[in-house]
C-alpha positions, 0 to 999 in steps of 0.5 A: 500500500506505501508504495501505491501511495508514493506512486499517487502522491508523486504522479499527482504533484507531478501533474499540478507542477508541471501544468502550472510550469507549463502554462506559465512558461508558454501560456493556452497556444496551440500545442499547449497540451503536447508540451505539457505531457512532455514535461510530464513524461520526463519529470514524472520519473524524476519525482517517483524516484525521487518520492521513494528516496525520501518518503521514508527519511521524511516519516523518519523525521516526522517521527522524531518531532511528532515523539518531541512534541507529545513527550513519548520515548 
């Protein structure tokens, strides 16, 4: 289930990130769309990779503060 959830999470941010880039960069023209799922296409792979590195350093850290803040050992 954790890696089905890292594959969404990254995937979705993915999406929002690059359509937003994308039409930041180039604004609604003609080829909007095919330029669109190229940037998706390379940086989907980019952040998978990347989510499945530090999803579990970052619920590591997350840890260790929710531990500091409630005061259990």
């Amino acid at each position: 289930m954790e890696g089905k959830a890292t594959f969404i999470l990254a995937a979705t941010m993915v999406l929002k990130v690059t359509l937003i880039v994308t039409y930041l960069n180039l604004g609604l023209r003609a080829d909007f769309l095919g330029q669109w799922a190229k940037a998706y296409i390379i940086a989907w792979p980019i952040a998978a990779a990347t989510a499945y590195l530090v999803m579990p350093m970052a619920r590591g850290f997350m840890t260790q503060v929710v531990i500091l803040i409630d005061g259990e050992a």
